[in-house]
C-alpha positions as a printed Julia matrix, in Angstrom:
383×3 Matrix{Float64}:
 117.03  100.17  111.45
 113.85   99.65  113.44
 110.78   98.74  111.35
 107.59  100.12  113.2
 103.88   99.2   112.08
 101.55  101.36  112.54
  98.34   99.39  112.86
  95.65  101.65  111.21
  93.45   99.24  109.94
  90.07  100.47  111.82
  90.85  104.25  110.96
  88.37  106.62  109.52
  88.75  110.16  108.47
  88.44  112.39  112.1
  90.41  112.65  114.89
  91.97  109.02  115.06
  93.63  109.58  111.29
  94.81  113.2   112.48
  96.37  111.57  115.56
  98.02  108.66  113.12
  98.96  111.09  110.76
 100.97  113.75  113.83
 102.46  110.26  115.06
 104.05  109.26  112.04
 105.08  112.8   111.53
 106.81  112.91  114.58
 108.3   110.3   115.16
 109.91  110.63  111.45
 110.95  113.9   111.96
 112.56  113.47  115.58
 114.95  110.85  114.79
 116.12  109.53  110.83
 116.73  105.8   110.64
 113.69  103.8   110.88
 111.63  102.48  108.5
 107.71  102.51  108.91
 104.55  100.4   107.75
 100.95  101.73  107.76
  98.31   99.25  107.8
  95.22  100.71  106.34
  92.03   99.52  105.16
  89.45  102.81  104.3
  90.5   103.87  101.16
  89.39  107.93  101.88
  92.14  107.41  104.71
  94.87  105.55  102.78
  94.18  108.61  100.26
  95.0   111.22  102.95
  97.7   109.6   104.37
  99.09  108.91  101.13
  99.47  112.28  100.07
 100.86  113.27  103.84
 103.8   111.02  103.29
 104.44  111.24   98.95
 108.1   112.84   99.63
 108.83  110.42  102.85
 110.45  107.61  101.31
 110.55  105.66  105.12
 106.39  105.54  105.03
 104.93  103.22  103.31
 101.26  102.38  103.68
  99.71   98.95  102.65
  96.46   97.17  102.38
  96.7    93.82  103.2
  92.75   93.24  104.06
  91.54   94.91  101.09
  88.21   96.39  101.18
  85.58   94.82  103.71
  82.86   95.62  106.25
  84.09   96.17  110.0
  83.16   92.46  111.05
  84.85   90.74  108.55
  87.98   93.45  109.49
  87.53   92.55  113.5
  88.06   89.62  112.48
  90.9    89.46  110.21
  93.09   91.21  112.8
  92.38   88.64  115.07
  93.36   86.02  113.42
  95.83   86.91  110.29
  97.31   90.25  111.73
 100.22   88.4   113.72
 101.12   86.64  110.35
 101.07   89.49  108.31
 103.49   91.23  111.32
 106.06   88.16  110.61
 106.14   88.53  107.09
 106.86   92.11  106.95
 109.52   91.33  109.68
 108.07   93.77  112.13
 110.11   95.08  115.48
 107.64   96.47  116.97
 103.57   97.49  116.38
 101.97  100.88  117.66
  98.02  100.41  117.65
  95.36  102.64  118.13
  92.95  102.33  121.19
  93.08   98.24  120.54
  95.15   95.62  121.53
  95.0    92.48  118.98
  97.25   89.32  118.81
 100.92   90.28  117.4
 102.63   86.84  117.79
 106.62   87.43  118.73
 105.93   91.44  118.12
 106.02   93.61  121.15
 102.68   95.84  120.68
 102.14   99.5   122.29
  98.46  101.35  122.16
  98.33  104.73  122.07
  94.52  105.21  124.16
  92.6   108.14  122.43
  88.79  107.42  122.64
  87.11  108.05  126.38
  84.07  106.17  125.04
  86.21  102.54  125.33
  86.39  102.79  129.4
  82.99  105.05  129.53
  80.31  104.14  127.23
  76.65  103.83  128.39
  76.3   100.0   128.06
  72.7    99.62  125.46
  70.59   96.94  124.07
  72.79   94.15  122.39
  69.89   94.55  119.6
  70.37   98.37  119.1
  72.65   99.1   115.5
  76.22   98.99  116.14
  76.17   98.2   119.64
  77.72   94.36  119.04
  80.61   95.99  117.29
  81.37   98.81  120.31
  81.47   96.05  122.64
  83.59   94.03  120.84
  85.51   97.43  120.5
  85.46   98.44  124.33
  86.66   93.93  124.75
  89.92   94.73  122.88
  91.12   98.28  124.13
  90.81   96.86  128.1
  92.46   93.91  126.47
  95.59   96.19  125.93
  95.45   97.41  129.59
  97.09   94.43  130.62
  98.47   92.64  127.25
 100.02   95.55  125.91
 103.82   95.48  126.16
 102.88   99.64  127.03
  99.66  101.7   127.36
 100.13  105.31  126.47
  97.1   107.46  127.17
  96.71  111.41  125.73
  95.4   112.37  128.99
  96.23  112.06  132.54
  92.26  111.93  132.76
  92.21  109.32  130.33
  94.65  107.08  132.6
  92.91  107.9   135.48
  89.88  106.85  134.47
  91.43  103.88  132.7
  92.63  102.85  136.11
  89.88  103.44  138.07
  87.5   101.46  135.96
  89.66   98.31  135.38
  92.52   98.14  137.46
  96.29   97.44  136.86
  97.9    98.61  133.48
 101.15   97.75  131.88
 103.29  100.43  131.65
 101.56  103.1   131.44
 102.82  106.91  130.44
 100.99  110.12  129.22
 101.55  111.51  125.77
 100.53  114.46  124.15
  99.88  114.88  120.8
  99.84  118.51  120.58
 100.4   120.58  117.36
 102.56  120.5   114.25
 106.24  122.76  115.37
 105.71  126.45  114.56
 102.52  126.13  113.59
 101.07  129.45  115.18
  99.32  131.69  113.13
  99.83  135.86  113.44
  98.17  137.08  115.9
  95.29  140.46  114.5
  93.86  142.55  116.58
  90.59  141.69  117.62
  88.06  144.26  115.92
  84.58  145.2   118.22
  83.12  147.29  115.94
  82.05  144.39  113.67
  80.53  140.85  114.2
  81.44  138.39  116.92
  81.55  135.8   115.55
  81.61  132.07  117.85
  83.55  129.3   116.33
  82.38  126.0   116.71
  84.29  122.66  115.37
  81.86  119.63  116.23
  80.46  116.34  115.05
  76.58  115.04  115.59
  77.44  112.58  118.18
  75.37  113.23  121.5
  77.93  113.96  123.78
  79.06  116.77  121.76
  76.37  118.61  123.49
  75.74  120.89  120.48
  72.0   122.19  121.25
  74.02  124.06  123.74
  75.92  125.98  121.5
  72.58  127.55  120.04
  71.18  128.12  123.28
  74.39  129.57  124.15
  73.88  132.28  121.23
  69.9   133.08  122.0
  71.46  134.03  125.83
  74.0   136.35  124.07
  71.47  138.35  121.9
  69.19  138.49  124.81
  71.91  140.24  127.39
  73.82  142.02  124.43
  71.05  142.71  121.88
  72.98  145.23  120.33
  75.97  143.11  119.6
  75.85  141.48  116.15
  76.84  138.12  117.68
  77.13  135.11  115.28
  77.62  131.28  115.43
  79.85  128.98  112.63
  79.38  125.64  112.94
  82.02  123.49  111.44
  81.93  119.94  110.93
  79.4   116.92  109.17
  77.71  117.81  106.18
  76.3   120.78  106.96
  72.2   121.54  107.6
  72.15  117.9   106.61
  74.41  116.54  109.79
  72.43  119.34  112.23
  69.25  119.36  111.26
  67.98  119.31  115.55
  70.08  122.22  115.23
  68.35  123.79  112.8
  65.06  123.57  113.91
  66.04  124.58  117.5
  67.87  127.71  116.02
  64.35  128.6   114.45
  62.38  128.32  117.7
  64.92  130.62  119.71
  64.72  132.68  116.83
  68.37  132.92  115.75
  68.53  131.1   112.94
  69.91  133.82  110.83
  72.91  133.83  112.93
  74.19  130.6   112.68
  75.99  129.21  109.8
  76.62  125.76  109.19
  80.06  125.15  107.44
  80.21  121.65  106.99
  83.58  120.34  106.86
  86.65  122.74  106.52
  90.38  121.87  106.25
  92.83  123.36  108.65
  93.58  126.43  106.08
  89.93  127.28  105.7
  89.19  126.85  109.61
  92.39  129.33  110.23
  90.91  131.79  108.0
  87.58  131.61  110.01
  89.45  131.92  113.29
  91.05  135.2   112.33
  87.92  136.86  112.72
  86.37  135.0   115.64
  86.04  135.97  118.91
  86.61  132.78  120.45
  86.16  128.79  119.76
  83.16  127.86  121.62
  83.33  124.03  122.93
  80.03  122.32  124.7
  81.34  118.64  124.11
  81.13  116.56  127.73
  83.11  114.04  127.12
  86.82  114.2   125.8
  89.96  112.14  126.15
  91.69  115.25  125.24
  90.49  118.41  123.99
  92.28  118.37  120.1
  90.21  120.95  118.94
  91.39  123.88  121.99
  94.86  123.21  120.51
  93.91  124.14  117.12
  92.42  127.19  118.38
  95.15  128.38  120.05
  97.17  127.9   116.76
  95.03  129.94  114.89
  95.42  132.29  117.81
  91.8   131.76  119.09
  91.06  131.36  122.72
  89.15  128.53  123.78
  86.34  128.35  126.0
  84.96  124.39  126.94
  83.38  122.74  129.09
  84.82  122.43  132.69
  84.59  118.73  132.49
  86.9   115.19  131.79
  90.13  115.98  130.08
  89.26  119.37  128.96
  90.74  121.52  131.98
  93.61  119.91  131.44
  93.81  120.09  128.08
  93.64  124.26  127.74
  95.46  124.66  130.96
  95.88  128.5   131.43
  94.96  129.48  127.64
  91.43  128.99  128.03
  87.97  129.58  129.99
  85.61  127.14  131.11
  82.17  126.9   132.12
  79.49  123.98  133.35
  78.45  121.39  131.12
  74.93  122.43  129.23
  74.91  125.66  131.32
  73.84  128.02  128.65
  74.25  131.42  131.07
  77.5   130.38  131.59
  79.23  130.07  128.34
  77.27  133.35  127.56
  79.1   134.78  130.97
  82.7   133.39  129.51
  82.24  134.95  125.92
  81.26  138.29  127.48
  84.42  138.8   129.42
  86.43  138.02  126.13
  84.16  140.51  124.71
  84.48  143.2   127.11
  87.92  142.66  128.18
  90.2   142.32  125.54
  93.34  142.41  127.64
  91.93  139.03  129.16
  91.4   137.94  125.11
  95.05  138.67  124.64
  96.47  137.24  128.04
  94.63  133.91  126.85
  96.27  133.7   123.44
 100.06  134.63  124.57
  99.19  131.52  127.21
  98.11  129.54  124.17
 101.35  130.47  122.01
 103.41  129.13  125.03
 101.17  126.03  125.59
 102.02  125.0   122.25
 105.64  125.18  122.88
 105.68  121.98  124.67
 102.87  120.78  122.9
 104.34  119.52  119.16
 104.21  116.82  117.01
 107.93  116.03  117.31
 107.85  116.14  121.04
 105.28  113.21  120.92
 107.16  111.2   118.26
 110.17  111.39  120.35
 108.24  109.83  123.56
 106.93  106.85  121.14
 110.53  106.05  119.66
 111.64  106.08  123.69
 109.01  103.37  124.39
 109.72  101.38  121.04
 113.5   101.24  121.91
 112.37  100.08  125.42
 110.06   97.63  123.75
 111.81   96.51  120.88
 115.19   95.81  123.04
 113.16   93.71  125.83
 112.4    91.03  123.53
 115.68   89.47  122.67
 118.53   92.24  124.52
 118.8    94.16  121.17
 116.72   96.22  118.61
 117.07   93.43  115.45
 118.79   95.46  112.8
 119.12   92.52  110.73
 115.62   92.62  109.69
């Protein structure tokens, strides 16, 4: 039996925990034997995964900072996470986007935040910025300390590469979606709203103002169309509120809806009567959210920039980055030609295929038998 840690410590509710949550999934599911640790500090994420793994008797997950501000957590792992590794007789630690000291343990990072190679560099006064830098330190730390450096884009290890140079052992995973998880494909109705689908946070690179502006060029070349935005994500008005007042001044404000957050079941339900998933973000190690809406049998239309064209491959349109006219263009044709609509999501259905949980659980439990055997000749059973 092979005890893998999970090093989860850092994790906040979004798309790191999803990613944590699909990799314990699959890598359980894919092959019975092992025996898994969580380390986990936030206790909204130790809730969620939890409740993921109540019936899993191999996942445990464990506290062993207790609760504490990111500093004091920094540097904990720094300096107590090796010991804590020994004591639960570790074989082998998977991190997230970080590399920190793991004594005898053989350590792979899974690489799933763009902004750690490619973050505009500000003010060492400005609020937070100390603890991104010490953040973007320890994930090129990994690049070369890292017994293995998996990446969830080719773009991602690309520009991994290209920025800093030589990386140990580097490979390409995707995460991709839960097995089977595809919903029924509906007939697309024209007769009633169009509704856009947006799934977004307030970060800046998200791009959203273009989302609005992408609506206001809609009603002004289809003005008979009852075209309508839902904006998923934050807390609502609250987490938009630039969005707000823009919607206002381009006078479309009773279009747009702002959902705040939704769970997969209620974002599935919203998708069955969309027209698309609408995507402005810039920057993205991999485009999660274009998998989800081709789940929910949605096609996706992003930006034709980073990992995103890779990401969608053939299931998907894309259009320039803040170019307003041209999202408008790509809606339209799934508007007018439904055949297109249809081609996209049969592309999506088959995307997915490949694209599953337990795929990407098997790749990790290749690399930890690689790993875990290099230190000594054999995977320690005895522990």
């Amino acid at each position: 039996m092979t005890h893998i840690v999970l090093n989860a410590l850092s994790l906040r509710p979004g798309g790191g925990l999803q990613v944590a949550q699909a990799l314990l999934h699959g890598m359980n599911h894919s092959e019975a034997g092992h025996r898994y640790t969580v380390l986990c500090s936030d206790p909204t994420s130790i809730g969620v995964l939890t409740k993921a793994f109540a019936n899993t008797s191999d996942i445990e997950v464990i506290n062993p900072v207790g609760r504490t501000n990111n500093m004091v957590l920094f540097v904990w792992q720094m300096t107590q996470l090796a010991t804590t590794l020994k004591s639960l007789r570790a074989d082998v630690m998977i991190g997230l986007n970080h590399h920190f000291p793991s004594g005898q343990v053989p350590q792979i990072v899974y690489h799933v935040n763009v902004l750690r190679f490619d973050r505009p560099v500000r003010g060492i006064v400005q609020s937070g910025e100390v603890a991104d830098r010490l953040r973007d330190w320890r994930a090129r730390c990994a690049l070369t300390r890292a017994a293995a450096n998996v990446m969830e884009s080719g773009y991602l290890l690309d520009l991994a590469a290209r920025k800093l140079g030589a990386i140990n052992d580097p490979s390409v995973v995707y995460i991709g979606q839960r097995s089977g998880q595809v919903e029924q494909v509906t007939q697309h109705r024209i007769d009633g709203p169009q509704t856009l689908l947006a799934l977004t946070s307030a970060q800046l690179h998200k791009d959203n103002p273009a989302l609005i502006h992408t609506l206001a060029e809609l009603v002004r070349l289809r003005p008979q169309v009852d075209w309508r935005l839902e904006i998923a994500g934050g807390k609502g008005k609250v987490s938009f509120a630039d969005l707000v007042a823009l919607s206002d001044t381009l006078g479309v404000s009773d279009r747009v809806a702002f959902l705040g957050f939704q769970d997969h079941a209620m974002l599935a339900e919203r998708a069955a009567t969309a027209l698309c998933l609408i995507s402005t973000s810039r920057v993205e190690s991999f485009s999660m959210v274009s998998l989800e809406a081709m789940s929910w049998a949605c096609p996706p239309v992003v930006c034709d920039a980073t990992s995103m064209p890779e990401s969608i491959g053939d299931a998907g349109l894309l259009a320039q980055p803040g170019d307003a006219a041209g999202f408008a263009k790509q809606v339209l044709r799934l508007y007018e030609q439904p055949d297109l609509r249809n081609d996209l999501i049969s592309s999506g259905t088959q995307r997915l295929a490949g694209l599953t949980w337990q795929s990407a659980g098997a790749a990790f439990l290749d690399l930890v038998k690689n790993n875990v055997c290099s230190v000594d000749g054999h995977s320690d059973t005895g522990k």
